[in-house]
GUBADO-998967 format. One record per residue (C-alpha): residue number from 1; residue in one letter; x, y, z. Coordinates in steps of 0.1 Angstrom, whole numbers, always signed. Example, Ala and Ser with C-alpha at 12.3 -4.5 7.8 and 13.67 -1.06 7.14 Angstrom:
<node><num>1</num><residu>a</residu><c1>+123</c1><c2>-45</c2><c3>+78</c3></node>
<node><num>2</num><residu>s</residu><c1>+137</c1><c2>-11</c2><c3>+71</c3></node>
***
This chain:
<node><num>1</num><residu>x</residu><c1>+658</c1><c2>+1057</c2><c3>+861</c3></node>
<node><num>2</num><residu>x</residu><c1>+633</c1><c2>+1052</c2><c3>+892</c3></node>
<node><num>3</num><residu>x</residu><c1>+615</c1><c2>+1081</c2><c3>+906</c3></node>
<node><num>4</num><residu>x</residu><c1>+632</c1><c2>+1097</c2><c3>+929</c3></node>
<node><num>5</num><residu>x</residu><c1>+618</c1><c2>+1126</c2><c3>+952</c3></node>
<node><num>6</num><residu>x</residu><c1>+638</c1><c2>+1157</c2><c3>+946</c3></node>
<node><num>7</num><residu>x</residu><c1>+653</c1><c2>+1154</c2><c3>+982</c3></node>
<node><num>8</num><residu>x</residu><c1>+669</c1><c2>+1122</c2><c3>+975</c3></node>
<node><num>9</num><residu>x</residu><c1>+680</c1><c2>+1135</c2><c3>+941</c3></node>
<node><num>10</num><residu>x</residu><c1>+696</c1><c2>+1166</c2><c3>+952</c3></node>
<node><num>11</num><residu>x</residu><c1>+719</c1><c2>+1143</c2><c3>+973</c3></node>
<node><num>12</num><residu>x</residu><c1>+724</c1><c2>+1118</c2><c3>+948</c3></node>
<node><num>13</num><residu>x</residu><c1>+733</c1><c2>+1148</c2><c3>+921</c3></node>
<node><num>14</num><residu>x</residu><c1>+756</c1><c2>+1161</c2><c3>+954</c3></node>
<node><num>15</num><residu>x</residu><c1>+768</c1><c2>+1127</c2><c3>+962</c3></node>
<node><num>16</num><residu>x</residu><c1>+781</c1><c2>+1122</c2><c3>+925</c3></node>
<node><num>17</num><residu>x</residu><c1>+800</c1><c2>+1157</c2><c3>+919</c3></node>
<node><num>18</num><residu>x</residu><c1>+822</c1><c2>+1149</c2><c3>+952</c3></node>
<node><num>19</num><residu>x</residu><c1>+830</c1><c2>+1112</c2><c3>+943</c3></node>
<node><num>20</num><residu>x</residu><c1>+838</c1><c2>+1123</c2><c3>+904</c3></node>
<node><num>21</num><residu>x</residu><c1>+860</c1><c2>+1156</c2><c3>+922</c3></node>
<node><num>22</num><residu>x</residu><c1>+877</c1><c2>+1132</c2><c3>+949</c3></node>
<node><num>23</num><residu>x</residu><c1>+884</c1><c2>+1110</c2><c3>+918</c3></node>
<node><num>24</num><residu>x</residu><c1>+899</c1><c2>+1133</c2><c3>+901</c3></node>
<node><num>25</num><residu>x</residu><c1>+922</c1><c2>+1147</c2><c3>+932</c3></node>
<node><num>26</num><residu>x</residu><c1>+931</c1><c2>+1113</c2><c3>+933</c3></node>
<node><num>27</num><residu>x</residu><c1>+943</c1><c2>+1108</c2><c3>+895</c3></node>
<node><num>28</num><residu>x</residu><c1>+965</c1><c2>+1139</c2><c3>+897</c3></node>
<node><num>29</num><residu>x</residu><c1>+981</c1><c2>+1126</c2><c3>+928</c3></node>
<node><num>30</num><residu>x</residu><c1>+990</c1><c2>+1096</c2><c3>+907</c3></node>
<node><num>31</num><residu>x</residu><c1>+1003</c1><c2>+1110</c2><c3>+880</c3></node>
<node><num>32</num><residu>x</residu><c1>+1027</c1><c2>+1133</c2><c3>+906</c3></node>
<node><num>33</num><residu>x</residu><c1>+1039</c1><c2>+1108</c2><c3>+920</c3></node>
<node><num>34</num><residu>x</residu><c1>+1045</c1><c2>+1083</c2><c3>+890</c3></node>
<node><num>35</num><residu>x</residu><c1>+1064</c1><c2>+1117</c2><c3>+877</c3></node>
<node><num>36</num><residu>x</residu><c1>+1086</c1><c2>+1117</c2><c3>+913</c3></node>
<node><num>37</num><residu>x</residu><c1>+1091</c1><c2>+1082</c2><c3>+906</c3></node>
<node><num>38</num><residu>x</residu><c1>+1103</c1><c2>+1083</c2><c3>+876</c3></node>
<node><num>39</num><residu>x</residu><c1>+1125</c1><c2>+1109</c2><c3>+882</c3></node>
<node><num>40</num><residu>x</residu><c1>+1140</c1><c2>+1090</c2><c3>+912</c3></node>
<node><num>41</num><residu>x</residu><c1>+1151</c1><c2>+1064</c2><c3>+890</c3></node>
<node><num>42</num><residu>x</residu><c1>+1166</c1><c2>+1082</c2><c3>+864</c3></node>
<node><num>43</num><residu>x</residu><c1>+1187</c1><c2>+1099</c2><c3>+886</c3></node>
<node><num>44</num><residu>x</residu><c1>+1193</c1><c2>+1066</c2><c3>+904</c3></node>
<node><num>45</num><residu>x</residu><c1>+1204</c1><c2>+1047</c2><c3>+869</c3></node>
<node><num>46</num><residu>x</residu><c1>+1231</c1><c2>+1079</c2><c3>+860</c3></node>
<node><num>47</num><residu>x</residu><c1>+1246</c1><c2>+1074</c2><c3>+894</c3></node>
<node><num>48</num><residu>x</residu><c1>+1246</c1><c2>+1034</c2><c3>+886</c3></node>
<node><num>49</num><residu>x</residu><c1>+1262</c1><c2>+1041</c2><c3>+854</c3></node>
<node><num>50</num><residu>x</residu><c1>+1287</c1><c2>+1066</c2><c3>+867</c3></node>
<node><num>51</num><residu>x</residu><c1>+1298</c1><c2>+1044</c2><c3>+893</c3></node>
<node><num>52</num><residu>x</residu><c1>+1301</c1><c2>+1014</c2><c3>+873</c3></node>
<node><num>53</num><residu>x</residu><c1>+1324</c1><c2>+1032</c2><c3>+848</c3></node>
<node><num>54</num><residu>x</residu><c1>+1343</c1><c2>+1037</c2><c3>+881</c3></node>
<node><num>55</num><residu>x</residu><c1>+1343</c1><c2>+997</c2><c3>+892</c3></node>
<node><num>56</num><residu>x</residu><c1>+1349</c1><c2>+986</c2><c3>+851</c3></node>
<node><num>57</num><residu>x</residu><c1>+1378</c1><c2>+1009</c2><c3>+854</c3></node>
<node><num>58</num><residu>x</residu><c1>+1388</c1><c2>+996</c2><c3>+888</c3></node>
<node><num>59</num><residu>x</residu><c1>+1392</c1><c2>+958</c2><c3>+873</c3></node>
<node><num>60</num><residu>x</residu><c1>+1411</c1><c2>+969</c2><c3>+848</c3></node>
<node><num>61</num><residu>x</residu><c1>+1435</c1><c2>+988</c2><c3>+865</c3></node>
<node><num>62</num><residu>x</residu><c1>+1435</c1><c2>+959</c2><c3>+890</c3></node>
<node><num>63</num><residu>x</residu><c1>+1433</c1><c2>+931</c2><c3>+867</c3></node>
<node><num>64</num><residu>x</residu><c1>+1406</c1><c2>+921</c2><c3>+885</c3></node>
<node><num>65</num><residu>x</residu><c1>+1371</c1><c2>+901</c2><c3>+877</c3></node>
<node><num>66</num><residu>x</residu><c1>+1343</c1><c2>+922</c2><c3>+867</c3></node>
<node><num>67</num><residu>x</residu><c1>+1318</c1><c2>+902</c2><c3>+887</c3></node>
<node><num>68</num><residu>x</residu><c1>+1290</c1><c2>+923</c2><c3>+871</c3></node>
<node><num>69</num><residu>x</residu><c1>+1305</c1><c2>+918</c2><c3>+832</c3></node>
<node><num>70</num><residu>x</residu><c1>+1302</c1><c2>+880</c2><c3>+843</c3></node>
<node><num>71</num><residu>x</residu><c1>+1267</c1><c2>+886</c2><c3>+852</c3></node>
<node><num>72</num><residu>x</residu><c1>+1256</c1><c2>+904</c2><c3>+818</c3></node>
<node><num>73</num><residu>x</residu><c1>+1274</c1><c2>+874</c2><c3>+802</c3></node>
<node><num>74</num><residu>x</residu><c1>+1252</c1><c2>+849</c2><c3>+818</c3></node>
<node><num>75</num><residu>x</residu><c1>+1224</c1><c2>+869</c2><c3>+815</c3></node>
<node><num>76</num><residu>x</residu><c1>+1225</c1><c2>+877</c2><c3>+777</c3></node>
<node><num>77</num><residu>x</residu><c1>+1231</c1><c2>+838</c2><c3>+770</c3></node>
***
């Protein structure tokens, strides 16, 4: 470590506190608003699942083609 007059080491010490408290605002903030996310699409994927239940049963009743059965097909190949 270089020799640093007290001055300049009282700002440095000040300095590093702030940075290592802004850092840590800022990781919290994160992990909010992963936590939103997250929530967002879980509610999103229910209402996909409910309303595809609603279009599987629609084709059926219609005897129509599931266009997105056809694209799971593909997809698992």
């Amino acid at each position: 470590m270089t020799n640093l007059k007290a001055e300049d080491k009282s700002f440095y010490e000040s300095t590093l506190r702030e940075a290592k408290k802004k850092i840590e605002i800022i990781d919290a903030t994160i992990e909010e608003e992963l936590a939103r996310v997250k929530e967002t699409i879980a509610n999103l994927q229910e209402q996909k699942k409910a309303v595809r239940q609603i279009y599987d049963g629609a084709c059926v009743i219609l005897g129509a083609r599931n266009e997105f059965e056809e694209e799971e097909d593909k997809s698992g190949e």
